[in-house]
PASEBA-1860 file (N, C-alpha, C; in nm, 3 decimals):
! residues 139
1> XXXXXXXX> 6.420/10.500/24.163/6.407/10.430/24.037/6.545/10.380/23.997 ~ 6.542/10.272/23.937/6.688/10.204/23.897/6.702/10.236/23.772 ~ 6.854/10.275/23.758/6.862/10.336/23.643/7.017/10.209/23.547 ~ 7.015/10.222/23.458/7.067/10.143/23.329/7.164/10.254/23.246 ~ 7.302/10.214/23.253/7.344/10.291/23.140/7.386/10.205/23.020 ~ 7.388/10.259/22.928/7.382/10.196/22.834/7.536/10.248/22.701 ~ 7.618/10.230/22.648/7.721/10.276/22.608/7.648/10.341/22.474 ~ 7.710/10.410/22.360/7.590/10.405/22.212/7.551/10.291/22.159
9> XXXXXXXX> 7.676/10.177/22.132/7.547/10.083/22.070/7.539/9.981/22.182 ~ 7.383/9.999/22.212/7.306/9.916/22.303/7.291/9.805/22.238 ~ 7.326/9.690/22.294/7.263/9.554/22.260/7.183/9.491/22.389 ~ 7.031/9.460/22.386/6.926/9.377/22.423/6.928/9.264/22.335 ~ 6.906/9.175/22.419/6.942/9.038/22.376/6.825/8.937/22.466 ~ 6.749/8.856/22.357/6.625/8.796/22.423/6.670/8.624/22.415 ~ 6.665/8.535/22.519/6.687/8.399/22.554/6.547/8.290/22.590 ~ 6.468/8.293/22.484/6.328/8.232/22.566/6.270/8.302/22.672
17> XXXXXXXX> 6.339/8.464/22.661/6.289/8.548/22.730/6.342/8.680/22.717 ~ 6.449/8.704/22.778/6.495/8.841/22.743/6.600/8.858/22.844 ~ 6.736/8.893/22.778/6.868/8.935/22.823/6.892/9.070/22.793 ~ 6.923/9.128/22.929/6.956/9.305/22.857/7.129/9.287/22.918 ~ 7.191/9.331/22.810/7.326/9.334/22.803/7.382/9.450/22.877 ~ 7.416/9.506/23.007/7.455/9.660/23.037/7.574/9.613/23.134 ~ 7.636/9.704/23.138/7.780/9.729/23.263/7.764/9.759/23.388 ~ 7.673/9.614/23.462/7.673/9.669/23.616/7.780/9.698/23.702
25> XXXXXXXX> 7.911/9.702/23.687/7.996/9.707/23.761/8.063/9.873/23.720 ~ 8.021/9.908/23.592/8.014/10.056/23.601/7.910/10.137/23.630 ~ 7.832/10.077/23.618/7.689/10.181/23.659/7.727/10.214/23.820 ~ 7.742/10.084/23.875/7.766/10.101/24.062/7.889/10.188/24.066 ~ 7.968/10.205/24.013/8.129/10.320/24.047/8.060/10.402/24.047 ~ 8.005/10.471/23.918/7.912/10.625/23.872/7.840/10.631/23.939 ~ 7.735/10.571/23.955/7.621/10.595/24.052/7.537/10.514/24.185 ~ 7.627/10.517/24.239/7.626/10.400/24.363/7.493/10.465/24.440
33> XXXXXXXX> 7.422/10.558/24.442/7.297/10.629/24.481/7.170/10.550/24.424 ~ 7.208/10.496/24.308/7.135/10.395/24.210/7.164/10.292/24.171 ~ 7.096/10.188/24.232/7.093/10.051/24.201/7.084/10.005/24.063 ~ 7.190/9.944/23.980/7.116/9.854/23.872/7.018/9.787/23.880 ~ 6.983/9.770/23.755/6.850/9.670/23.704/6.754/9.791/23.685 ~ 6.594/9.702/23.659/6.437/9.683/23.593/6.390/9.671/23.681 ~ 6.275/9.749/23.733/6.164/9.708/23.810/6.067/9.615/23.709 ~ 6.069/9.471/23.770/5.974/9.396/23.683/5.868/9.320/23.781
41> XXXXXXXX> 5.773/9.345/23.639/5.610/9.329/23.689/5.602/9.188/23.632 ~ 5.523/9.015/23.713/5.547/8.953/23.634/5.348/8.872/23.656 ~ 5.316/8.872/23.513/5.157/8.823/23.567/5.166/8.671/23.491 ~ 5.127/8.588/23.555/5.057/8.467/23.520/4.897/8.477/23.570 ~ 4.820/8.507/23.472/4.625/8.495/23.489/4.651/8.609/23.611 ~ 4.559/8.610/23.694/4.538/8.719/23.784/4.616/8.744/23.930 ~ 4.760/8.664/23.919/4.834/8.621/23.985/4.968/8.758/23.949 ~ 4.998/8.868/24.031/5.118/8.893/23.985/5.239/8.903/24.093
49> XXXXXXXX> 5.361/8.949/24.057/5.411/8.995/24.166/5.550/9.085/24.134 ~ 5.627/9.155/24.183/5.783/9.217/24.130/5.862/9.214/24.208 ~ 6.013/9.238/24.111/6.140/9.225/24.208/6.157/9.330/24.078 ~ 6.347/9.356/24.161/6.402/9.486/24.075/6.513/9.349/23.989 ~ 6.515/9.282/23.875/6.623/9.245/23.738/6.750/9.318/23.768 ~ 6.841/9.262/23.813/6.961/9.354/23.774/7.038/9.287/23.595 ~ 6.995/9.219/23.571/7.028/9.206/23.424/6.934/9.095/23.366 ~ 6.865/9.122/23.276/6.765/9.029/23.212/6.838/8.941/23.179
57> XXXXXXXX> 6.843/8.800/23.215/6.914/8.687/23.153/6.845/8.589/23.197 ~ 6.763/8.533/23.152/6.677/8.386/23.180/6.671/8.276/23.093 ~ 6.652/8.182/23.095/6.571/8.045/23.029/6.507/7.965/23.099 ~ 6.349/7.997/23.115/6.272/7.948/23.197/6.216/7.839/23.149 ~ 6.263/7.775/23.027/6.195/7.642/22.947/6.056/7.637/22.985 ~ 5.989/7.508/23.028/5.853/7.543/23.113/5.854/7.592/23.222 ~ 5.941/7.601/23.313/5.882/7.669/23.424/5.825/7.803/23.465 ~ 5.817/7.869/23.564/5.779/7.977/23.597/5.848/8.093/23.642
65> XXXXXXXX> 5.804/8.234/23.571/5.938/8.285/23.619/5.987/8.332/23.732 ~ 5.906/8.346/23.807/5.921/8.346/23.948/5.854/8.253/23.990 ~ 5.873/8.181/24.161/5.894/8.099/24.225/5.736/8.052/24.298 ~ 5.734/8.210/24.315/5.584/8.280/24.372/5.462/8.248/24.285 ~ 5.445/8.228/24.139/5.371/8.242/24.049/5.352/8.062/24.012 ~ 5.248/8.051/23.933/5.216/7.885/23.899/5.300/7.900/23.742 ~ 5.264/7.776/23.696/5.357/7.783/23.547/5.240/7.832/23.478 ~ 5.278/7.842/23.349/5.172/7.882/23.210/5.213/8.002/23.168
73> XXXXXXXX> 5.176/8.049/23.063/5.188/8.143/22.993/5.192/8.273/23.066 ~ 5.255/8.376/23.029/5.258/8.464/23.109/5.318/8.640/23.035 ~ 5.346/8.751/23.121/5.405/8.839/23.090/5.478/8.885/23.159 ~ 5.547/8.972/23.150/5.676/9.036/23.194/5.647/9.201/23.135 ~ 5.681/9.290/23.268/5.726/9.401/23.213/5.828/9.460/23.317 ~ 5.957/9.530/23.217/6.038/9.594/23.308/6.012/9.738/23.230 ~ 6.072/9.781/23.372/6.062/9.995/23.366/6.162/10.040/23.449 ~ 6.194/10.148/23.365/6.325/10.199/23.473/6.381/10.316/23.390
81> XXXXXXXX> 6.525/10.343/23.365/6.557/10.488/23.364/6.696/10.412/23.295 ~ 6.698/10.473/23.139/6.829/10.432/23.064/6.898/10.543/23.047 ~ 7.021/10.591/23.097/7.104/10.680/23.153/7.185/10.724/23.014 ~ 7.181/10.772/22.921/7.263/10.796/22.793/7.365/10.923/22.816 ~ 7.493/10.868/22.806/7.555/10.974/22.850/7.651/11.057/22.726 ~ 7.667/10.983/22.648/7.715/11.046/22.516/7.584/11.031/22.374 ~ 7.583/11.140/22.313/7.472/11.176/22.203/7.496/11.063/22.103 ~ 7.427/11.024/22.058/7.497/10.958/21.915/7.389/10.841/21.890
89> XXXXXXXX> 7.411/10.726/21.817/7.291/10.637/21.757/7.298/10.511/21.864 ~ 7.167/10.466/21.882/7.150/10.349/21.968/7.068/10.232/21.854 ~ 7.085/10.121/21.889/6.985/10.042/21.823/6.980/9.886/21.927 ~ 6.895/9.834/21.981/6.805/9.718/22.043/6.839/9.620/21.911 ~ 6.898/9.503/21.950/6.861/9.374/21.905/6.852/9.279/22.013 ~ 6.760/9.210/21.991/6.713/9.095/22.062/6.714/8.943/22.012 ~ 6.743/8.786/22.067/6.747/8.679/22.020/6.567/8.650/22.080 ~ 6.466/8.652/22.036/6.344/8.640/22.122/6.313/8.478/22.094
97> XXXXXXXX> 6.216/8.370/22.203/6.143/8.331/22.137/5.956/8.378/22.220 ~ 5.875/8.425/22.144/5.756/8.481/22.201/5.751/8.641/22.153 ~ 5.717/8.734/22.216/5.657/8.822/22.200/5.787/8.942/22.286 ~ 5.834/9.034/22.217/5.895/9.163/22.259/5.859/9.279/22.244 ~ 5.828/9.373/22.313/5.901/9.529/22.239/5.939/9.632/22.347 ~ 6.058/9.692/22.319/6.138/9.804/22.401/6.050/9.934/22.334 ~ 6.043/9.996/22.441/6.022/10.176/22.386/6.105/10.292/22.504 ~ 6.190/10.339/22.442/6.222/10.528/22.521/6.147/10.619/22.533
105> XXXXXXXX> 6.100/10.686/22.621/6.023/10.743/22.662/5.897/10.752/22.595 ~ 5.850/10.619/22.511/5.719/10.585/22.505/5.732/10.628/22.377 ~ 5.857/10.569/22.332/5.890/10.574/22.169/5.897/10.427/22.129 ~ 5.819/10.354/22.060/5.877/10.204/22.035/5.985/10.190/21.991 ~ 6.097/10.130/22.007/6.202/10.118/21.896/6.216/9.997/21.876 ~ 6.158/9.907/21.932/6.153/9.745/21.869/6.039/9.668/21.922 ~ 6.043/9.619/21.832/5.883/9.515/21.853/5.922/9.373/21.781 ~ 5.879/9.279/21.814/5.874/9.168/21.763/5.770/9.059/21.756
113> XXXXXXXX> 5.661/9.027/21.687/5.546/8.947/21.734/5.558/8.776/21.696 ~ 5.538/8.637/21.812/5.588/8.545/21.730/5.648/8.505/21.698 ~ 5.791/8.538/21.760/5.917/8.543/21.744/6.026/8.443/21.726 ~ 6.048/8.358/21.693/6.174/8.306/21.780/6.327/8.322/21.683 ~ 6.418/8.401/21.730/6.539/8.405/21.663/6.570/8.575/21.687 ~ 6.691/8.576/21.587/6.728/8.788/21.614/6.609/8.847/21.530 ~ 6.592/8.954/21.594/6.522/9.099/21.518/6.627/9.195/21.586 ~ 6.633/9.267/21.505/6.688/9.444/21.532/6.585/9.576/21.523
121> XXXXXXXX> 6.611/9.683/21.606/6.511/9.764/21.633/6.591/9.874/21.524 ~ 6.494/9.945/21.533/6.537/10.064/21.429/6.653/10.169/21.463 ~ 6.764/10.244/21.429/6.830/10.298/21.485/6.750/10.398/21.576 ~ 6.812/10.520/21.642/6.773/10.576/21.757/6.885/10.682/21.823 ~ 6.851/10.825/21.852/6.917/10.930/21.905/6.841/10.955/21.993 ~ 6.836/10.913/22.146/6.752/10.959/22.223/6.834/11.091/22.281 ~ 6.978/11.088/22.290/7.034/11.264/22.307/7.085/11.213/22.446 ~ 7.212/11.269/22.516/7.254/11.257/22.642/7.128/11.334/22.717
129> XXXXXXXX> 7.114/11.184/22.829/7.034/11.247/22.932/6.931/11.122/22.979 ~ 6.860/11.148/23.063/6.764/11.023/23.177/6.672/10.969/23.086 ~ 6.647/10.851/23.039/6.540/10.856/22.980/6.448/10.711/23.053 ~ 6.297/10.750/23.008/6.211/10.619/23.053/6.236/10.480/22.984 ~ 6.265/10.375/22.983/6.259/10.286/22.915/6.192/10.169/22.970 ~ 6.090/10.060/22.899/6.001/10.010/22.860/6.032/9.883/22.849 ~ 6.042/9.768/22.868/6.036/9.584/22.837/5.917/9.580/22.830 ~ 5.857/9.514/22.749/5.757/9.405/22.794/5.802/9.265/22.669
137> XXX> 5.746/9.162/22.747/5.756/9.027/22.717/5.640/8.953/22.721 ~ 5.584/8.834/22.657/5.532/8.729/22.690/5.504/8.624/22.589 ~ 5.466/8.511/22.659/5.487/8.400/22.594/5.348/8.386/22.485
END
């Protein structure tokens, strides 16, 4: 599983889709056993397919977000393992336009419906240590 560290204040950041802001060039020193990025799931209608995100940063205007898939409306989900290594407060903001929400171990901490512009997620102590974390997206 690919894991994400994240410093205390996390910033997620959404571009007509979704940018996650993290330090791949420290994650690989610390934990070169573990690949950066999101395992992401991506469906257009009954069409899906995944790759592993090493940093959410897109603007797919109309097109499609993968290559593999037709255009139209669609979703996105990434999953993976956000690595918190010092205790203290986190908080998710995102620039969205469409539909967001992040959750830690199947805690929501931001949602956005309809979106287009910043929202901020609620603060957050998930505590040093591995945790599950959650994307989903769609248009």
């Amino acid at each position: 599983m690919a894991h994400l560290f994240f410093p205390p204040s996390v910033r997620l950041v959404c571009v007509v889709t979704l940018l996650i802001a993290c330090n791949a060039t420290a994650i690989a020193q610390d934990d070169d056993e573990f690949p950066p990025g999101l395992l992401a799931t991506y469906n257009v209608g009954n069409q899906a397919v995944q790759r592993v995100d090493n940093v959410l940063s897109f603007d797919w205007g109309a097109a499609s977000p993968d290559e593999r898939l037709p255009t139209g409306p669609f979703t996105a989900e990434w999953s993976g393992n956000l690595l918190a290594r010092l205790p203290g407060k986190h908080t998710f903001h995102v620039f969205v336009a469409g539909d967001v929400s992040i959750s830690i171990d199947d805690n929501e901490v931001l949602k956005a419906a309809e979106q287009w512009g910043f929202v901020s997620g609620e603060s957050f102590e998930p505590g040093a240590a591995d945790h599950d974390v959650q994307v989903t997206y769609s248009t």
